[in-house]
ChimeraX commands (.cxc) that place a marker at each C-alpha (Angstrom):
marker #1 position 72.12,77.74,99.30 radius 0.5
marker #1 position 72.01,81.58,100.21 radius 0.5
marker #1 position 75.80,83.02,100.72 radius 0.5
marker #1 position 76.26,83.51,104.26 radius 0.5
marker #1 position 74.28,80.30,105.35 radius 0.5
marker #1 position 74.35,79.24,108.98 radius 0.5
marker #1 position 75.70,75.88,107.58 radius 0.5
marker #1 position 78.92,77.73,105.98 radius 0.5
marker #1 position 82.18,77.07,107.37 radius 0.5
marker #1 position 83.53,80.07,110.16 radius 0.5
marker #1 position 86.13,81.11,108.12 radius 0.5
marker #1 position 83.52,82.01,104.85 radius 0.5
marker #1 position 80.95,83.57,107.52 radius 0.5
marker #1 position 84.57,85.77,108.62 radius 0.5
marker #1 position 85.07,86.41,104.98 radius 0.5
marker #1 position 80.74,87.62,104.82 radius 0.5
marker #1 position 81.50,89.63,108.04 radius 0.5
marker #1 position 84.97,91.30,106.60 radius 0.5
marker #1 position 83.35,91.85,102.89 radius 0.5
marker #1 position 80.38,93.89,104.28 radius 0.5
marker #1 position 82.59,95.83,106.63 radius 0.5
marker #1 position 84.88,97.05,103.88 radius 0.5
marker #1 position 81.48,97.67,101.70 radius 0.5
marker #1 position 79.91,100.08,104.98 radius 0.5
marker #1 position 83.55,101.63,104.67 radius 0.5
marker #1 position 82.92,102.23,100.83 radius 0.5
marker #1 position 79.04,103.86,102.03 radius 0.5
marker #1 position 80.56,106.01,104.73 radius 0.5
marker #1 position 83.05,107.48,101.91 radius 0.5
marker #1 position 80.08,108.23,99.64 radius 0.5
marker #1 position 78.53,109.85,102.50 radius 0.5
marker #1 position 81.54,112.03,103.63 radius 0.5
marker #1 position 81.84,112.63,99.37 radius 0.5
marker #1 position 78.33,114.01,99.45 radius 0.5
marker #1 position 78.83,116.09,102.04 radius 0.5
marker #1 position 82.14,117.68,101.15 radius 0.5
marker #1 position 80.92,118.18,97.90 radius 0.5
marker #1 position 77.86,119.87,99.43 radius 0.5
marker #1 position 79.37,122.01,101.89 radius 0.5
marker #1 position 82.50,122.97,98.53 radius 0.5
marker #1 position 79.33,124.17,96.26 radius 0.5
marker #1 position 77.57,126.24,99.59 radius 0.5
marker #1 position 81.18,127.72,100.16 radius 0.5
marker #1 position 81.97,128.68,96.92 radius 0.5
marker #1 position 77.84,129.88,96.01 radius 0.5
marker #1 position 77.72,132.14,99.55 radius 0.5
marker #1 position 81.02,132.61,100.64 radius 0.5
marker #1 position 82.92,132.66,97.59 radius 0.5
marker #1 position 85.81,130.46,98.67 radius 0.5
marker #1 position 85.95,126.97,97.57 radius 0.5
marker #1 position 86.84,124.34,99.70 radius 0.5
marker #1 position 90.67,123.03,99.16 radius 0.5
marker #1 position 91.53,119.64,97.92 radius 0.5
marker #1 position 87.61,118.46,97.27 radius 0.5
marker #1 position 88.61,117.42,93.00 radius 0.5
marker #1 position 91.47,115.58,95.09 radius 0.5
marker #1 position 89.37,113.90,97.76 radius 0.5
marker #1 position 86.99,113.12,95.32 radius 0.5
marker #1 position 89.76,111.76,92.90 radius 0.5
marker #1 position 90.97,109.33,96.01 radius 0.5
marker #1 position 87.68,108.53,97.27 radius 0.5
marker #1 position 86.01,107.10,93.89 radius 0.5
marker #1 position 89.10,104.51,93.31 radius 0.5
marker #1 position 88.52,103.62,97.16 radius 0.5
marker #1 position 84.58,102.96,97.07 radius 0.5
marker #1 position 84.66,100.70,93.90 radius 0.5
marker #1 position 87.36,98.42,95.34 radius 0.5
marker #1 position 85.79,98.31,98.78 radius 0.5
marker #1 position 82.54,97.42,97.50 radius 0.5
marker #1 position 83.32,95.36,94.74 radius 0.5
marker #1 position 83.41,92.15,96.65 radius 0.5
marker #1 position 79.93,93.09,98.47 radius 0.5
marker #1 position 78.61,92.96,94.86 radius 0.5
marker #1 position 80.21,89.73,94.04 radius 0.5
marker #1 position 79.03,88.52,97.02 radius 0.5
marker #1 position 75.25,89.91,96.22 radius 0.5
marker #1 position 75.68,88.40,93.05 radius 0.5
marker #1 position 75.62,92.23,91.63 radius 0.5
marker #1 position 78.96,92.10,89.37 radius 0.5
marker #1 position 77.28,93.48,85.81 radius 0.5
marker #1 position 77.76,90.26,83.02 radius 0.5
marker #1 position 75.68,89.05,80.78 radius 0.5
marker #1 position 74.17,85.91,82.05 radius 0.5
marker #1 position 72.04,84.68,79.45 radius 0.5
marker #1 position 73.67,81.52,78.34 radius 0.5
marker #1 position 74.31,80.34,82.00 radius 0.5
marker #1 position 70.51,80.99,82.35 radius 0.5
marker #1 position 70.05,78.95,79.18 radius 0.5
marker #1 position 71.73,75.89,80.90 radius 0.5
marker #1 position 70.95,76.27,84.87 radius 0.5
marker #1 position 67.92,74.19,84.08 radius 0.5
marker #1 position 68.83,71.81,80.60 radius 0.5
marker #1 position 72.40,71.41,81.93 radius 0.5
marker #1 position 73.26,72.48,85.60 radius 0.5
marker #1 position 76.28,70.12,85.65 radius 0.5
marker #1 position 77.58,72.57,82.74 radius 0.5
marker #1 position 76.26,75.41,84.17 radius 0.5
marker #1 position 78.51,74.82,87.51 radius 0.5
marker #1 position 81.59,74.39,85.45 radius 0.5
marker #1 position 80.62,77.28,83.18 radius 0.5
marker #1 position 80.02,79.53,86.90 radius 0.5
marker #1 position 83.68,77.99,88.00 radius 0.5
marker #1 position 85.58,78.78,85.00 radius 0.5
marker #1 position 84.27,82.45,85.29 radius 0.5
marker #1 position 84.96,82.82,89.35 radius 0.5
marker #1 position 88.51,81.33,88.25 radius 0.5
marker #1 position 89.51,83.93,85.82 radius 0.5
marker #1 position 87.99,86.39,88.24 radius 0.5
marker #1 position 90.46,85.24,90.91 radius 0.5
marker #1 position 93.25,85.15,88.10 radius 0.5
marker #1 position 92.75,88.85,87.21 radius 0.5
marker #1 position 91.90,90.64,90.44 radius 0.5
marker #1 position 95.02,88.52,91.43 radius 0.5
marker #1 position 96.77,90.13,88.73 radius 0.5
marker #1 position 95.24,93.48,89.99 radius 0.5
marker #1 position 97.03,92.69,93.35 radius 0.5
marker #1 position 100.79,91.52,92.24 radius 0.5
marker #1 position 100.84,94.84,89.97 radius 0.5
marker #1 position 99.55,97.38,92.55 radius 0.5
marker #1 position 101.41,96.24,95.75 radius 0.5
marker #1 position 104.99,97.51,94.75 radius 0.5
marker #1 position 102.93,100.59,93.68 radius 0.5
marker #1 position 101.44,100.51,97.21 radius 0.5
marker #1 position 105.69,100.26,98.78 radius 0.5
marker #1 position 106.51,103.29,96.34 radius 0.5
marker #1 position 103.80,105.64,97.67 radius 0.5
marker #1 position 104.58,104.86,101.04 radius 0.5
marker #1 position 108.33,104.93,101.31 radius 0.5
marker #1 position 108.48,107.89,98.75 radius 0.5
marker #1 position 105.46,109.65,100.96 radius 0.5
marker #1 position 103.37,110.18,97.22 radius 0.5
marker #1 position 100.70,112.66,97.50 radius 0.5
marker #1 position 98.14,114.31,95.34 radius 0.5
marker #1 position 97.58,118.26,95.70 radius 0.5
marker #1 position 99.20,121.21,95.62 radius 0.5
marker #1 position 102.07,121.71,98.23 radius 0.5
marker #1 position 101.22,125.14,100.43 radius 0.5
marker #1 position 97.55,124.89,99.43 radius 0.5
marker #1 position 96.11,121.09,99.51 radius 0.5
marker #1 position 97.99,117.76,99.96 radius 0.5
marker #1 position 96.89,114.39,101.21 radius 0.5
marker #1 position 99.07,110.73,101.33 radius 0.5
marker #1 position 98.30,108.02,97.89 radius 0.5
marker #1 position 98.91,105.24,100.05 radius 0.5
marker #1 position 95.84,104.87,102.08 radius 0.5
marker #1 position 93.85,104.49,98.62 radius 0.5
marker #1 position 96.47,102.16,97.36 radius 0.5
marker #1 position 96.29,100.00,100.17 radius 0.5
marker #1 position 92.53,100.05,100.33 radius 0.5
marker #1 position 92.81,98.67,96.50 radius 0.5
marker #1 position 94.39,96.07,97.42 radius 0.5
marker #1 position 92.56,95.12,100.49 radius 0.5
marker #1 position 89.44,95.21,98.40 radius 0.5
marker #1 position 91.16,93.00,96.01 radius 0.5
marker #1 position 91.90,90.66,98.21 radius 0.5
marker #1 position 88.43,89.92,99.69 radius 0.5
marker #1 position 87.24,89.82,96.22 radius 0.5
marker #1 position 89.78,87.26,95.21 radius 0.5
marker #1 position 88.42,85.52,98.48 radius 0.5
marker #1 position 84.51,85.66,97.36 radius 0.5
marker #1 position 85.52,83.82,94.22 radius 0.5
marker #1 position 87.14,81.37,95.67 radius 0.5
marker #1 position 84.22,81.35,98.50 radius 0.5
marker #1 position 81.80,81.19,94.64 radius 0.5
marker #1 position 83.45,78.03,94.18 radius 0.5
marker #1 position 83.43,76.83,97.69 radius 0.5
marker #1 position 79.89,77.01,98.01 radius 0.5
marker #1 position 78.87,75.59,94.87 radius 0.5
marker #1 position 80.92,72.35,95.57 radius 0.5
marker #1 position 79.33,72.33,98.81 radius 0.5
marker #1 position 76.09,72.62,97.24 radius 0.5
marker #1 position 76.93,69.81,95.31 radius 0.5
marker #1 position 78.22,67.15,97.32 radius 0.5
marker #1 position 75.03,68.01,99.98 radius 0.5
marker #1 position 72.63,67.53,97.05 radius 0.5
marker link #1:1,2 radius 0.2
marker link #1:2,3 radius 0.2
marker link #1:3,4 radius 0.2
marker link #1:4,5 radius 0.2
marker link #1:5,6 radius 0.2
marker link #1:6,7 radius 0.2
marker link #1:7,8 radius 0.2
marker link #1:8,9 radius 0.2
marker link #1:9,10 radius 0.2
marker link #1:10,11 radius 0.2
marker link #1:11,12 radius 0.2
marker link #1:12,13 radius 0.2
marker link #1:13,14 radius 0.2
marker link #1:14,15 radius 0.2
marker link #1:15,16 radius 0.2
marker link #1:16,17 radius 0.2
marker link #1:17,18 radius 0.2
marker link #1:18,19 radius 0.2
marker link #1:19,20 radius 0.2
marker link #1:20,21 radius 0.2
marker link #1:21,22 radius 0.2
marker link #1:22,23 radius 0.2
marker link #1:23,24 radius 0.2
marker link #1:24,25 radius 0.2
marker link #1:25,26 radius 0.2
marker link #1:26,27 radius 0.2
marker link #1:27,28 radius 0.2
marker link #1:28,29 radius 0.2
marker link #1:29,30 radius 0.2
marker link #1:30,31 radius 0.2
marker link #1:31,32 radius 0.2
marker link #1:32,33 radius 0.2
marker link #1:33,34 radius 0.2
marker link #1:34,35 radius 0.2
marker link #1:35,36 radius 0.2
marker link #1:36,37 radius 0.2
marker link #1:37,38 radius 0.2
marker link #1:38,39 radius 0.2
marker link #1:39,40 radius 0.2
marker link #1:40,41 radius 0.2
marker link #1:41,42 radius 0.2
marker link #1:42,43 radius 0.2
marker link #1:43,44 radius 0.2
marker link #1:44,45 radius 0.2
marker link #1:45,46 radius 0.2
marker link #1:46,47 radius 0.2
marker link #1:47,48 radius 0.2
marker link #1:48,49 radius 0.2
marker link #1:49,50 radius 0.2
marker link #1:50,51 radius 0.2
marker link #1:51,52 radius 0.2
marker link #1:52,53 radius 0.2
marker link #1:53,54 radius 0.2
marker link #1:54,55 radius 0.2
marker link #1:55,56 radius 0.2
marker link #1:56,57 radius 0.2
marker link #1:57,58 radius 0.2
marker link #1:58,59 radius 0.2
marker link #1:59,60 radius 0.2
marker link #1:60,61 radius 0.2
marker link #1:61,62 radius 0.2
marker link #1:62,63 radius 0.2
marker link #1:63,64 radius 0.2
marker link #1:64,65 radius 0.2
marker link #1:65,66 radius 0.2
marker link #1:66,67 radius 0.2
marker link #1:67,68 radius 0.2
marker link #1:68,69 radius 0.2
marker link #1:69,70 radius 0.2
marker link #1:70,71 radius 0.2
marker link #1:71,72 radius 0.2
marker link #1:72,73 radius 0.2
marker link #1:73,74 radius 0.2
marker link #1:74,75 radius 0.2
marker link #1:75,76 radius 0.2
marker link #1:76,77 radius 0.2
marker link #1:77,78 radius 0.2
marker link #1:78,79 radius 0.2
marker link #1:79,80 radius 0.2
marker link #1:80,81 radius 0.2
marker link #1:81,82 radius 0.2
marker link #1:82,83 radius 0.2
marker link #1:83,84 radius 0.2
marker link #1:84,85 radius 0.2
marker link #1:85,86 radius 0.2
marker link #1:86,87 radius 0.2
marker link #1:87,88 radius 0.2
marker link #1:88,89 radius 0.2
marker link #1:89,90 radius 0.2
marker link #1:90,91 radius 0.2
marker link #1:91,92 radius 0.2
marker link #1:92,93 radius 0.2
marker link #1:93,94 radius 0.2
marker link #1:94,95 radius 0.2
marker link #1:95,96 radius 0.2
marker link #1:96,97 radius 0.2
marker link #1:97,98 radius 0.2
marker link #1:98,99 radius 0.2
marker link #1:99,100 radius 0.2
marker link #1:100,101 radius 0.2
marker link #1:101,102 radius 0.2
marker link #1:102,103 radius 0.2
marker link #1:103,104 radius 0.2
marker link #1:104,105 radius 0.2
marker link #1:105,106 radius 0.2
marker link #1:106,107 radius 0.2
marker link #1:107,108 radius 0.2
marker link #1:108,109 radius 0.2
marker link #1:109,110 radius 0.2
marker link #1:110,111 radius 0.2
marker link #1:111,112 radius 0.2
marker link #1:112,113 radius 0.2
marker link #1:113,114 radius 0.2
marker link #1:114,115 radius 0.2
marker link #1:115,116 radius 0.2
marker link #1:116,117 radius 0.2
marker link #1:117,118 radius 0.2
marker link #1:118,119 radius 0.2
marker link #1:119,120 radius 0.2
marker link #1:120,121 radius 0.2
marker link #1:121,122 radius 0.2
marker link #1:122,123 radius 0.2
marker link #1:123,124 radius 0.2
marker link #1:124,125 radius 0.2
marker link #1:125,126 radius 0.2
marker link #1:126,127 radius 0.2
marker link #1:127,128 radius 0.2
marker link #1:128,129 radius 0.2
marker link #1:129,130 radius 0.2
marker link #1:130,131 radius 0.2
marker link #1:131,132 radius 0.2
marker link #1:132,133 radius 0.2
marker link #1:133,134 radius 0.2
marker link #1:134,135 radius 0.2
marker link #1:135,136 radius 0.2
marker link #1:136,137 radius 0.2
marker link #1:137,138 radius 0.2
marker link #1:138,139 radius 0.2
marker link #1:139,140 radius 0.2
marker link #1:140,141 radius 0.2
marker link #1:141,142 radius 0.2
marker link #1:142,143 radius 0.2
marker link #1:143,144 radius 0.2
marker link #1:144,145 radius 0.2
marker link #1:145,146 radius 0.2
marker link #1:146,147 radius 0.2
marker link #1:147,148 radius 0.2
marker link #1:148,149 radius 0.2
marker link #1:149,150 radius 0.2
marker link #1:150,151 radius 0.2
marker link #1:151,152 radius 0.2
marker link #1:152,153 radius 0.2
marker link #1:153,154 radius 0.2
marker link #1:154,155 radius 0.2
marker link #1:155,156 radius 0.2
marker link #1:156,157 radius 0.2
marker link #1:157,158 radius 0.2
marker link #1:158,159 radius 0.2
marker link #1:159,160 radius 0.2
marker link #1:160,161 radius 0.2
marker link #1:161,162 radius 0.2
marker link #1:162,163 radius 0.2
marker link #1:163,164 radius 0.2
marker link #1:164,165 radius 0.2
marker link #1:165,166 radius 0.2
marker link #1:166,167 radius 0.2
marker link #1:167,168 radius 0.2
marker link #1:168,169 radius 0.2
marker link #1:169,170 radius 0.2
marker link #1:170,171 radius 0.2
marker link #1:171,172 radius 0.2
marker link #1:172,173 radius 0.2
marker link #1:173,174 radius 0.2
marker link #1:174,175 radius 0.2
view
């Protein structure tokens, strides 16, 4: 069964819904990256004058896109591992082959979950401390909006592993 099914429950189709909208957040930033760093390299080539901040933005923006489209990819089933023994045993053994998938969405959970507990009080420092990354007088901009878009994308991802699991015990008490 596709993800996204009619048949899944609302609250996995919300999950779908709020996974690709962080992932079209994570494609607009690549869009506004390719353009700053356009317009920087025409600035500096014809005018001579860079364009402040762009190493910064682009610093920001990279840690962003990756955790706001990491769960789209889970989702997709795009997250880079090597497959071959689950291959192996989706047709001799698909009983094993479920487990096998479960184990790995479980230790997914347990270190994106991990990912979450140690960047949240990292997320309360920037803010309260008002963190930034620059130069003060020339370029500055806040390290909390990139913190906190870490860990929402950690937290739908933590979701789509648990929605993995969901799904494939679905699958199997329907089949």
């Amino acid at each position: 069964m596709p993800p996204n099914s009619t048949t899944d429950p609302l609250y996995l189709r919300l999950l779908d819904w709020l996974t690709q909208v962080a992932n079209i957040c994570g494609s607009v930033l690549i869009l506004g990256l390719m353009l700053l760093i356009g317009a920087d390299v025409f600035s500096r080539n014809v005018f001579n004058a860079p364009i402040s901040g762009v190493p910064e933005m682009v610093t920001l923006s990279i840690v962003a896109i990756v955790f706001l489209q990491a769960p789209q990819a889970l989702k997709a089933g795009r997250i880079t591992r090597s497959d071959a023994l689950i291959n192996f045993l989706s047709s001799r053994a698909p009983r094993t082959e479920k487990v096998l998938e479960s184990i790995y969405d479980l230790l997914g959970f347990g270190v994106v979950a991990a990912i979450m507990y140690a960047t949240y009080p990292i997320l309360i420092k920037s803010w309260q401390r008002d963190d930034f990354i620059g130069a003060v007088g020339d370029f500055t901009a806040p390290t909390w909006p990139v913190k906190a878009m870490i860990l929402l994308g950690c937290a739908l991802l933590a979701c789509q592993f648990i929605a993995r699991i969901l799904r494939r015990l679905t699958v199997r008490e329907s089949a």
